[in-house]
C-alpha positions as CSV (number, residue, x, y, z in Angstrom):
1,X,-23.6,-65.3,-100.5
2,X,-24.8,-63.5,-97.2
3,X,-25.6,-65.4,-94.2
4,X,-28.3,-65.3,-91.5
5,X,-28.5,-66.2,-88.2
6,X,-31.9,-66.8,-87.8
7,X,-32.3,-68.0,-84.3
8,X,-30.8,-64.1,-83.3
9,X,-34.3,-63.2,-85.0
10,X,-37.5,-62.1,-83.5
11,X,-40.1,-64.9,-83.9
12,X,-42.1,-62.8,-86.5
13,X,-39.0,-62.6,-88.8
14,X,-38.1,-66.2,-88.2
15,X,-41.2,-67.3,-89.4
16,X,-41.6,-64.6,-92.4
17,X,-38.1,-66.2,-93.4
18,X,-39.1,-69.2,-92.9
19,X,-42.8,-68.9,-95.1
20,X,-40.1,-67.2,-97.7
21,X,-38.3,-70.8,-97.6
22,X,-41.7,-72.6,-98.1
23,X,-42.5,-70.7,-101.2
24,X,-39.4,-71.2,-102.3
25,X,-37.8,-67.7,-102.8
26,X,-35.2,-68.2,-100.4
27,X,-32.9,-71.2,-99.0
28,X,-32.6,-71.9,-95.2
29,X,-29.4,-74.2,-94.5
30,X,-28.6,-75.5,-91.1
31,X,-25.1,-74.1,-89.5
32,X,-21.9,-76.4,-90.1
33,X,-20.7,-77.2,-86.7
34,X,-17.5,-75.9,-86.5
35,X,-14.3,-77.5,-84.8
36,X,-13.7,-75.5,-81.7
37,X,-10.1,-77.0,-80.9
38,X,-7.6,-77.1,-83.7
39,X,-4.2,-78.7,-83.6
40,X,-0.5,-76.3,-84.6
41,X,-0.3,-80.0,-86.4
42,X,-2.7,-78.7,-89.1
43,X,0.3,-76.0,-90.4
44,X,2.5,-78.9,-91.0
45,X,4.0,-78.3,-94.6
46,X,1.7,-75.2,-95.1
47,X,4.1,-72.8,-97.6
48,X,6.4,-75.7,-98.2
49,X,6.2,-74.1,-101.6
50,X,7.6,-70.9,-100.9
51,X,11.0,-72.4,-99.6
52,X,11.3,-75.7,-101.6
53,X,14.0,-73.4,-103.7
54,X,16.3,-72.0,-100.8
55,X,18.4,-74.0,-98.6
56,X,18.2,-72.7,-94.6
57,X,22.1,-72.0,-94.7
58,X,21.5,-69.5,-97.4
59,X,18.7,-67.9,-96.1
60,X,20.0,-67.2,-93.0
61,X,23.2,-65.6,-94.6
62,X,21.1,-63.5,-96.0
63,X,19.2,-62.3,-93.2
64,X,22.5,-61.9,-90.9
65,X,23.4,-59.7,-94.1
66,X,20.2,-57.4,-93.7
């Protein structure tokens, strides 16, 4: 789905988008606000999956070996 920033728009294609909307041939959604500060918290147990299988002691034989 493509997405428009409107309010970058002139005020005569803002309000042709807009009429558009009214008619109903297209859909206008307001912006989702979007969390400026994120926490390194948030990787906790990301790709858990991908080592649930090897234990650290091997793995690190192995890379000493490479």
């Amino acid at each position: 789905m493509a997405t428009l920033v409107i309010e970058l728009l002139n005020p005569e294609a803002k309000r042709i988008l807009e009429d558009l909307e009214h008619i109903g041939l297209i859909a206008i959604s307001e912006p989702k606000p979007q969390k400026t500060h994120r926490s390194i918290m948030e990787l906790k147990g990301l790709g858990a999956e991908i080592w649930k299988d090897e234990s650290v002691a091997d793995y690190i034989k192995k890379e000493r070996a490479n």
